[in-house]
N, C-alpha and C positions, 0 to 999 in steps of 0.2 A: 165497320168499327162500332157502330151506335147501337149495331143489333148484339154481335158480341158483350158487348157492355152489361145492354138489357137482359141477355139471357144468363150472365154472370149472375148480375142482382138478383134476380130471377128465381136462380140456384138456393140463392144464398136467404131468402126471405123462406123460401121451402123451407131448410133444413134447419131455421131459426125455429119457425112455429114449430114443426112435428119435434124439436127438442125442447119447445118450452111448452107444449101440449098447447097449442094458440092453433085451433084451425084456422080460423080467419085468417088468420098470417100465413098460414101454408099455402091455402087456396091463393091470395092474393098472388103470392110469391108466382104457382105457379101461373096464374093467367096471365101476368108480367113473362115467365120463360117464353111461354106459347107464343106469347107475341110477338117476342124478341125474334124469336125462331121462324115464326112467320113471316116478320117483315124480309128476315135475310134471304127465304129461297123464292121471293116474290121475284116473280122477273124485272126488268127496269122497264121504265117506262119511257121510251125514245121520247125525244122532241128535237124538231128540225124540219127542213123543209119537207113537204109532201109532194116534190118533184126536181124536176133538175131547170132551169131558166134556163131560157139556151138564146143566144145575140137579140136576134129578134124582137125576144122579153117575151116568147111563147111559153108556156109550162109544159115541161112531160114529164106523163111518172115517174117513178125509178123504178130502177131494171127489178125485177123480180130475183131474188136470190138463190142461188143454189139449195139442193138439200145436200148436207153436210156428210160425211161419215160413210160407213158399207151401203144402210142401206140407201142411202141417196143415189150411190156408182151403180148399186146392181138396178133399182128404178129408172134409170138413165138407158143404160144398156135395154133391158127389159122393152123400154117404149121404143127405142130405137132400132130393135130384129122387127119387134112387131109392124113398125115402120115401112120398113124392106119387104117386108112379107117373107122373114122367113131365113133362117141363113141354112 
C-alpha cells in the first residue's frame, strides 16, 4: 500500500515539473516512482525461526521447500528416472 502511494506521488510530481517546465521536480518525481516501484517487487524479507525445536530443545533446520510450478514437476521426475537408471 505504501509503495503504491509512493509510486502515485511519484507520477504526479513527474507530470507537475515537465508541465511547469521545473526539471528538478520531474527528476525528483521520478526517482520517488522508481523507488516506490522498487521497494514493491523487492521480495519480503522472512523472519522467524531458523529451525524447528523439537521436545528435547534440539534445533533442526526446516525442511527444504519444494520448487513450485512445471518446472519444479518435470525437475522432479527428471532426477527421479535418472535415479532408476532409466525407465
Amino acid at each position: 500500500m505504501l509503495a503504491g502511494a509512493g509510486a502515485v506521488v511519484g507520477l504526479l510530481l513527474l507530470v507537475a515539473g515537465a508541465a511547469a517546465s521545473l526539471a528538478w521536480l520531474g527528476v525528483i518525481g521520478f526517482v520517488i516512482m522508481f523507488a516506490a516501484v522498487a521497494f514493491a517487487f523487492a521480495s519480503p524479507r522472512q523472519s522467524g525461526p531458523a529451525g524447528v525445536v523439537r521436545s528435547d530443545g534440539r534445533v533442526t533446520p526446516p525442511r527444504k521447500k519444494r520448487q513450485g510450478g512445471l518446472m519444479g514437476r518435470l525437475d522432479e521426475r527428471w532426477q527421479h528416472r535418472r535415479d532408476e537408471g532409466g525407465r
